[in-house]
N, C-alpha and C positions, 0 to 999 in steps of 0.2 A: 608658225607656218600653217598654211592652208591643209586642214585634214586633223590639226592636233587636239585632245578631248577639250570641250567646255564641262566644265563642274557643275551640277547641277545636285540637290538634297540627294540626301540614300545611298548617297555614294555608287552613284551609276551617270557615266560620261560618254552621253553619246559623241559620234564624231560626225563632223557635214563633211559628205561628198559629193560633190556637184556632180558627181555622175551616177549617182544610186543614193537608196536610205540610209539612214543615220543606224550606227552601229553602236550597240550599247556594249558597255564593259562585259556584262552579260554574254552576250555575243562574239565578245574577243576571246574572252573563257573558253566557252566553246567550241570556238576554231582551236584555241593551243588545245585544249585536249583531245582534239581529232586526232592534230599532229603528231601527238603520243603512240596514240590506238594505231596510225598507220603503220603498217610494215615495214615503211621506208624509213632511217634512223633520222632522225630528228637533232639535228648539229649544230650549237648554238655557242658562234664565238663571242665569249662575254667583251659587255663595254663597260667604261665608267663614267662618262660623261654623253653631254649635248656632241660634241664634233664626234669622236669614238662612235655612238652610236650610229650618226647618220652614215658616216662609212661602211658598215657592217649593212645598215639596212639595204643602201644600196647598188652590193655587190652581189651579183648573181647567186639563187640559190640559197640567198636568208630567207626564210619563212616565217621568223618571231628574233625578238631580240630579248637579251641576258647579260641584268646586269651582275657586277660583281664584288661584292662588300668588301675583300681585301684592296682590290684596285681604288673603290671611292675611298674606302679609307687612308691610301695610301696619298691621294690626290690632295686631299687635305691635310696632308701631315701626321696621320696617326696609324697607331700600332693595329693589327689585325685583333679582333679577338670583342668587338663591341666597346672599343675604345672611344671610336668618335659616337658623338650625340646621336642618339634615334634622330631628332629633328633635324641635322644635318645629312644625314644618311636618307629622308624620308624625298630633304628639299634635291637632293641630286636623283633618285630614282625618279622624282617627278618633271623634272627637265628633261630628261632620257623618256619620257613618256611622252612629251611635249614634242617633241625634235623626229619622231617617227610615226608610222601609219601604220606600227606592227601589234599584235599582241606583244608584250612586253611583259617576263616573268624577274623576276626582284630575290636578289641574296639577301636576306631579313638575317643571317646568323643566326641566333638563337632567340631572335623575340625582343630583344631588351628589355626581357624583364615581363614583359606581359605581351605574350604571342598574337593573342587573339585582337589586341585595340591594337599593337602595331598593324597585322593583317585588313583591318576595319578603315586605318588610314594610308594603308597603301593601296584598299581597292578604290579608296575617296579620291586617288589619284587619276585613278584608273590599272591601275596593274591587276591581272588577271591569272597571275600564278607567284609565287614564292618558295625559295629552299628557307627550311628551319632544321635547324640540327639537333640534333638528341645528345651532344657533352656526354655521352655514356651515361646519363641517369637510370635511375632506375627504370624498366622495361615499363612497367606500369604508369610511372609519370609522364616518361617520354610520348606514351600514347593517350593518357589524357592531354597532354597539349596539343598533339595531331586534332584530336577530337574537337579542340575547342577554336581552333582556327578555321575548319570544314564548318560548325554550326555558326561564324560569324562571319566566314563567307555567304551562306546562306541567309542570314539574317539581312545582308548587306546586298540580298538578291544577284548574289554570284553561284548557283549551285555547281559550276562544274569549274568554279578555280582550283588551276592546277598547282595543287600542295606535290613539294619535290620533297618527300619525308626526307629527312636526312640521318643516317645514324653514322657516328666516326668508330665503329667496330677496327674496319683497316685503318684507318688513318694513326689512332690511339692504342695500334695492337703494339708497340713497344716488342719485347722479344716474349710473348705470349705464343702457345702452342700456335698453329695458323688451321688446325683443324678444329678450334676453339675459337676460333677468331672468325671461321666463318658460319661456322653452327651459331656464333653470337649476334653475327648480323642477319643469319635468316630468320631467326626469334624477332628480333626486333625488328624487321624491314615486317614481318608478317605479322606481328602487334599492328602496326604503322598502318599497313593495311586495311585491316578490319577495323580499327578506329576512322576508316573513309578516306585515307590519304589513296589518290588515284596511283603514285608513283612513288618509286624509294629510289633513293639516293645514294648509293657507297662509292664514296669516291676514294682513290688507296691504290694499291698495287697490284691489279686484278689478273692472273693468268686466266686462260682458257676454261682450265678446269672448273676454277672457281666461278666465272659470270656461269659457264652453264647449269649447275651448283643454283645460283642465285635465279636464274632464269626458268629454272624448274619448280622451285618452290614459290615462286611471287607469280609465274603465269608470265606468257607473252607480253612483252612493251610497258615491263611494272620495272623495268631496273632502269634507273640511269645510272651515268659513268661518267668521270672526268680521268680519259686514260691518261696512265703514264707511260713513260717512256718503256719499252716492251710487252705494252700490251696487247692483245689481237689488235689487226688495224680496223677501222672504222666501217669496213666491207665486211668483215668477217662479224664485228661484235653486230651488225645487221641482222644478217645470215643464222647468228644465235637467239634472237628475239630481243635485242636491247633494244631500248624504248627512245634514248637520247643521250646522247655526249656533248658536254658545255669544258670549255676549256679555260676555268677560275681566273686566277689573276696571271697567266701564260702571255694572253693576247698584252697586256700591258706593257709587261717582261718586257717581250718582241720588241715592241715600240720603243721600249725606253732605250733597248740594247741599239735599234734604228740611231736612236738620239746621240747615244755615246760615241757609235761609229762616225756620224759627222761631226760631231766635236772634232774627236781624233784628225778626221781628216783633216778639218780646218786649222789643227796645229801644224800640220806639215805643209801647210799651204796649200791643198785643196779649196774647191770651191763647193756649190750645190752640189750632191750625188748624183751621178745619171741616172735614171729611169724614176726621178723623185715624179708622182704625180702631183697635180693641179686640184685636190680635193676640197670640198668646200662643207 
């Protein structure tokens, strides 16, 4: 489509717009991490594909697009967790690149294996930000991989791609104290930190108390969140300084539950659903 990157060495894609200058990767970095630093929460319903994407991009009120590794993984038939190939996973992030006009940030999981040349070939894409998750390794390791992703960002002349540190403190807390569970993701979101990740990522079962907890220690617009069900709502984790809410593989869910429903109907002899749009 008209506006989508050309590849070009170094792993920097600029894009042609016939109505202004060509925008390098570089430069989409840059805007997503505006979008961070602004005050206003930054809400990013993931996709997992070329059509998913263009949907999300353009419906009122997207400002970057996110994709999401349990959905491509699922799209292809495989189990969550780095089941399917990096190079599968790299060729779907990069159509979802292709299909929009947005900064576009990338579920990478945990590296496959080697964080930093995964990162190296998703900025050769053009993707301009990534979540990598920390599997609860040791606090030390965890943050030299932050480390080594930010210096091949850089290398790769992206210095302000937006790394979504990840640590599954909640996620992995099992029936562990929760007053140990959150003291464990502030250590490691503030390792995450200081090894140059611009943002941390806990996504898990967040009360009130705890985002402000999180919010305090990491600094204004350094948390993201994939809330769950009883979380503050999206106005309110605002109002607290959260930085962004991406909603993992949810948006697919939705869709797919859409899919199930018209099956259904079509058993009972319905037809198309009312209010189906014309989307392309």
């Amino acid at each position: 489509m008209a506006g989508s990157p050309t590849r070009v060495p170094g792993g920097l894609s600029p894009v042609v717009d016939i109505l202004g200058p060509m925008t390098s990767t570089a430069d989409r970095a840059t805007q997503l991490l505006a979008m961070h630093t602004d005050p206003t929460l930054l809400t990013l319903v993931n996709v997992w594909d070329a059509a998913s994407a263009r949907v999300v991009a353009q419906s009122e009120g997207t400002r970057a697009i996110a994709t999401a590794s349990h959905a491509i993984a699922a799209m292809y038939g495989y189990d969550d967790g780095e089941q399917i190939p990096r190079d599968l996973m790299l060729e779907a992030v990069g159509r979802v690149v292709d299909a929009v006009d947005l900064p576009v940030t990338a579920d990478l999981e945990a590296g496959y294996g080697d964080a930093a040349e995964t990162v190296r070939r998703a900025i050769g894409l053009g993707v301009v930000g990534c979540n990598i998750e920390d599997q609860l390794k040791p606090v030390g390791e965890a943050a030299a991989v932050v480390e080594s992703v930010m210096l091949a960002a850089t290398d790769e002349g992206v210095p302000d791609f937006v790394l979504n540190a990840r640590t599954d403190a909640f996620l992995l807390a099992a029936d562990r104290d929760p007053h140990a569970v959150l003291a464990d993701a502030i250590e490691r979101g503030t390792a995450f930190l200081d090894a140059g990740a611009p943002v941390v990522f806990v996504p898990g079962r967040l009360g009130e108390e705890q985002v402000v907890a999180l919010v305090e220690a990491f600094g204004q617009q350094r948390l993201t969140m994939l809330p769950a069900p009883g979380s503050p709502s999206l106005t309110r984790l605002e109002e607290l300084g959260v930085a962004r809410c991406s909603f993992g593989p949810f948006p697919q869910r939705w869709a797919l539950t859409a899919l199930q429903q018209m099956v259904e109907g079509v058993a009972r002899g319905e037809g198309i659903p009312e209010g189906t749009r014309m989307l392309t």
